[in-house]
C-alpha positions as CSV (number, residue, x, y, z in Angstrom):
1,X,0.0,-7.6,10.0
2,X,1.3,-4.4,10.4
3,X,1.0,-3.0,14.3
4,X,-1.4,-0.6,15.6
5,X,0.2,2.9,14.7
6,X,1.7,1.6,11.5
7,X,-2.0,1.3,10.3
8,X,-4.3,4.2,8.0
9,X,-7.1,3.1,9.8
10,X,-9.3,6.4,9.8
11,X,-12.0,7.0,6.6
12,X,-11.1,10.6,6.6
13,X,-7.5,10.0,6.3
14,X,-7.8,7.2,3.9
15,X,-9.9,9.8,2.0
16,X,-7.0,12.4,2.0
17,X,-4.4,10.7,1.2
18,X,-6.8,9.5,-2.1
19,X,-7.6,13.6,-2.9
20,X,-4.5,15.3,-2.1
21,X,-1.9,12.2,-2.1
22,X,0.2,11.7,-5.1
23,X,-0.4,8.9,-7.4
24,X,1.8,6.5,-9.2
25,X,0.0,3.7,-11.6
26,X,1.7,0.1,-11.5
27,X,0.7,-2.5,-13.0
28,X,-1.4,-4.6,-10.3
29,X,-2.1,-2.0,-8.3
30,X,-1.6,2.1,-7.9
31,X,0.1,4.0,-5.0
32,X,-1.1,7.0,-3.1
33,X,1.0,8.6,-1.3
34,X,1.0,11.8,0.9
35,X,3.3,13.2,3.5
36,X,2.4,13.5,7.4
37,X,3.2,15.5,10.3
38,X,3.9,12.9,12.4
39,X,7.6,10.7,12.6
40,X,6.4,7.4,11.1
41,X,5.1,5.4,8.2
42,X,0.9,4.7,8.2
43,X,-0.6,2.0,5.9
44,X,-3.4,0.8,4.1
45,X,-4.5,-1.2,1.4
46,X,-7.9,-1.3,-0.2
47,X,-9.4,-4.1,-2.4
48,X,-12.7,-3.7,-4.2
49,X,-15.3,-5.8,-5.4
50,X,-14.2,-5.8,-9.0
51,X,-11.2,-7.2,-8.0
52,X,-13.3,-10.4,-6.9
53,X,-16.7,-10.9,-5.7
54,X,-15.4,-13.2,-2.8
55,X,-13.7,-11.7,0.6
56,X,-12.3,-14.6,0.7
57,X,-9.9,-13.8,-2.1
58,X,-10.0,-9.8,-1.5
59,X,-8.6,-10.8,2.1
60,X,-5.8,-12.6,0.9
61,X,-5.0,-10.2,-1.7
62,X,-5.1,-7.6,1.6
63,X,-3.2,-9.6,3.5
64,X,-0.3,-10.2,0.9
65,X,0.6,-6.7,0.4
66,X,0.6,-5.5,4.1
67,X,3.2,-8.4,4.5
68,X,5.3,-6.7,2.2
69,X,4.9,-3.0,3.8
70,X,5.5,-5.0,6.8
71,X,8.7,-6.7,6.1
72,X,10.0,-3.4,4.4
73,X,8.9,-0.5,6.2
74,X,12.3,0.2,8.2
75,X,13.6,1.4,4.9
76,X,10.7,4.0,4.1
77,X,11.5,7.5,5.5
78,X,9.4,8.4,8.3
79,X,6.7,10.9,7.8
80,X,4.0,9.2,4.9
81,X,1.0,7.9,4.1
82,X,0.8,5.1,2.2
83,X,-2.4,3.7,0.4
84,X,-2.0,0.6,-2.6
85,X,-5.2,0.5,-4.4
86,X,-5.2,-3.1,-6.1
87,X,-7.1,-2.7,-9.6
88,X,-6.5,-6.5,-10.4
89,X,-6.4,-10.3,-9.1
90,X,-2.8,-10.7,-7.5
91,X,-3.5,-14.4,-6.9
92,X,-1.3,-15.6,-9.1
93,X,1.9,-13.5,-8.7
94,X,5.2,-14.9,-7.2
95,X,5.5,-13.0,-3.9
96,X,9.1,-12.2,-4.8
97,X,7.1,-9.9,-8.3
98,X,4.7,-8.5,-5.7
99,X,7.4,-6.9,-3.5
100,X,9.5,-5.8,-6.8
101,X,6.6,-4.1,-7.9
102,X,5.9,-2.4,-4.9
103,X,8.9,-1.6,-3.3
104,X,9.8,-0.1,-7.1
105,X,6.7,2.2,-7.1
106,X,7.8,3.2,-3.8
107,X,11.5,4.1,-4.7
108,X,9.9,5.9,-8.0
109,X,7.5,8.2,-5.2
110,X,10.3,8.9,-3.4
111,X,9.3,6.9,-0.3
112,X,12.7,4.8,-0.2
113,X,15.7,5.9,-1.4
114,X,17.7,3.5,-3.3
């Protein structure tokens, strides 16, 4: 889990970063991304329904992603907002695809430089 102020946890923020942030399609998932004012990375992730009806699975979808900001977020500049927007069931990806495809979506942004 990522810790407290390495969280988007506020609607209007979240909201922001969806309007104004800019947007990179993958394919499991999209990436908002906006710059801050303050020194360090926030993140959130956000499942929907059509993804799968149960939490159960929207949960663990959640859950794997914000392990892999987690485990990578010393080598993200400082100063973003980061929002993934899964569009479809990652159940069945190898966790080592998961983190290529993010961590690529976020060197094409310009979050990490390679």
């Amino acid at each position: 889990m990522l810790n407290r102020e390495s969280r988007l946890r506020q609607s209007r923020d979240i909201v922001r970063v969806l309007k104004f942030g800019r947007r990179l399609p993958l394919q499991h998932c999209k990436l908002y991304v906006q710059p801050n004012k303050l020194s360090k990375i926030r993140a959130a992730v956000i499942v929907p329904k059509k993804v799968d009806k149960r939490a159960v699975v929207r949960n663990r979808n959640r859950r794997r992603v914000i392990e892999v900001l987690r485990l990578n977020i010393q080598q993200c500049k400082p100063g973003f907002d980061i929002l993934v927007y899964i569009h479809s069931d990652i159940q069945n990806l190898k966790p080592i695809e998961l983190t290529k495809e993010i961590l690529d979506g976020l060197m094409k942004i310009g979050v990490i430089e390679s």
